[in-house]
C-alpha positions in Angstrom: 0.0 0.0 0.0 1.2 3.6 -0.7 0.3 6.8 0.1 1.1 10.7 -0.8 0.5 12.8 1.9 0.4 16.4 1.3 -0.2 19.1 4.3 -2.9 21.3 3.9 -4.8 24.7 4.7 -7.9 23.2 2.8 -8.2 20.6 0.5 -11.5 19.5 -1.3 -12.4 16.7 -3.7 -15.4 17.4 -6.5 -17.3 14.8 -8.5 -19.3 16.3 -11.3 -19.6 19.1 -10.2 -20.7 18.6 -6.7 -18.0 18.9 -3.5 -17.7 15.2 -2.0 -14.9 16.2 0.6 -13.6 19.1 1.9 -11.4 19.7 5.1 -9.2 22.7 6.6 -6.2 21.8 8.1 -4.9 18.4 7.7 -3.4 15.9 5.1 -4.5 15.1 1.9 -3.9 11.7 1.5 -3.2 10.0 -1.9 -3.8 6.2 -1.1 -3.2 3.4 -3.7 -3.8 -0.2 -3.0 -1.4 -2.7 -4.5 -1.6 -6.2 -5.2 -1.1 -8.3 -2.2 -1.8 -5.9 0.2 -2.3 -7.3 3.6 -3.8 -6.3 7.5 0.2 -5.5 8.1 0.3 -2.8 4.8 -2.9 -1.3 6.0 -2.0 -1.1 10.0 1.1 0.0 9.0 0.0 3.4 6.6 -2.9 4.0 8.9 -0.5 4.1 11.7 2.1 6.1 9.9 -0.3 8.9 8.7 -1.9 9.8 11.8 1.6 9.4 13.9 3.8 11.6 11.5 4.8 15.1 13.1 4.6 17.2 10.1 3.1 19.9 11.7 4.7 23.1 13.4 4.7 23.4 17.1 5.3 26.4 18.8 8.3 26.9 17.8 8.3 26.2 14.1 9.5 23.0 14.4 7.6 20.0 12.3 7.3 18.5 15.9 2.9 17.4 15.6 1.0 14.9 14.1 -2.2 15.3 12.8 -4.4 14.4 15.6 -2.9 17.2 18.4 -3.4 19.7 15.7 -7.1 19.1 15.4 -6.6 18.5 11.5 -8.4 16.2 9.2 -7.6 13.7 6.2 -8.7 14.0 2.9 -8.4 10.0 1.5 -8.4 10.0 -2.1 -8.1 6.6 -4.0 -5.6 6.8 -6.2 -4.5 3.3 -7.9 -1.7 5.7 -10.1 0.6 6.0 -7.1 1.2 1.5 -7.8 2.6 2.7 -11.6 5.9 1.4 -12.4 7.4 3.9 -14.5 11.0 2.1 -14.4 10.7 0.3 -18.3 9.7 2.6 -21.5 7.1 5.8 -21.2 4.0 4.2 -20.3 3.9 3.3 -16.8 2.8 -0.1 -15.7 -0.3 -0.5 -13.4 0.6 -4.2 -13.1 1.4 -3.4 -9.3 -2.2 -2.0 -8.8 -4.7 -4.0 -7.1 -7.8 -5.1 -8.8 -10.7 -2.6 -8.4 -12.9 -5.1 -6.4 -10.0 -5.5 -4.0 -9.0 -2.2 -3.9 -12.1 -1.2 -2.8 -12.3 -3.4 0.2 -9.2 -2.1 1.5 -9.9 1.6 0.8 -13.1 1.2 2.4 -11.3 -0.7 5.5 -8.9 1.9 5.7 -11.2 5.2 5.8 -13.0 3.0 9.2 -9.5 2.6 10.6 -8.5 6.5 10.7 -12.2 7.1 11.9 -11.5 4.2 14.7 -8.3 6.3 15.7 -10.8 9.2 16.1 -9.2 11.3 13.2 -11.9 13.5 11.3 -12.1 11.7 7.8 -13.7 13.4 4.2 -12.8 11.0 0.9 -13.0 10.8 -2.2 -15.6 8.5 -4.6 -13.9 5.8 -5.1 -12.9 5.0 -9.2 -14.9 8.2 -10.1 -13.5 10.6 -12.0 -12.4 13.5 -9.4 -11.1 16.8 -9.2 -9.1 18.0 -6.2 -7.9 21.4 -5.4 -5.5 22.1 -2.4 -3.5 24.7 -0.6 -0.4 23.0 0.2 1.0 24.4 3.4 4.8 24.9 3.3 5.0 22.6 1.2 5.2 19.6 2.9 4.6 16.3 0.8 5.7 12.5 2.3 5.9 9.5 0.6 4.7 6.1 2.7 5.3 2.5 1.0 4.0 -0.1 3.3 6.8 -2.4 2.3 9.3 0.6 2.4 10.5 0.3 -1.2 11.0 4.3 -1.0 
């Protein structure tokens, strides 16, 4: 499982023309679902993304996770972020899992961020979406659940 997480001011997701997600401060999160994915690759982003300290403490130091900040994710499915781009021009979606499975664990991993009491908005998952940010610093961080970056 992988994930792009981006620090916001305000970040919102639209599906033909109609605002599915918004939030104000907080993460956008990227999430793409690859093939083989297990309970470990989904504790482990989960885990990952609310614990980060990405956010400024009093002293201006990225020193704050998510959750003491007040802040919210923004989950977006994103099966792009599994693309091998390593061979040719065309990237390889070989690494993405199927759409049915994909899904499931999307699904399972919006409940687990709620579980951890985390304010969750998302996405609509395989529709075609538009998503506008304010990126604040920036700060953007890459998670692999079987840290192959």
């Amino acid at each position: 499982m992988r994930a792009v997480l981006q620090r916001v001011r305000t970040a919102s997701v639209t599906v033909a023309g109609a605002t599915v997600g918004r939030i104000d401060r907080g993460l956008l999160v990227l999430l793409g679902v690859t093939v083989g994915d297990t309970e470990a690759d989904l504790t482990y982003i989960v885990e990952r993304t609310i614990g980060l300290r990405v956010f400024p403490d009093a002293d201006g130091r990225m020193n704050v996770d998510v959750r003491a900040t007040g802040g919210a994710l923004l989950v977006v499915s994103q099966f792009t972020i599994a693309g091998d781009c390593r061979k040719g021009r065309r990237p390889s979606w070989d690494g993405a899992a199927r759409p049915d499975d994909a899904r499931v664990w999307y699904e399972r991993a919006l409940d687990a961020w709620r579980a951890h009491g985390v304010p969750v908005e998302a996405g609509v998952f395989q529709a075609d979406m538009q998503v506008a940010l304010v990126n604040d610093g920036p700060v953007t961080v890459l998670l692999d659940s079987r840290k192959q970056f």
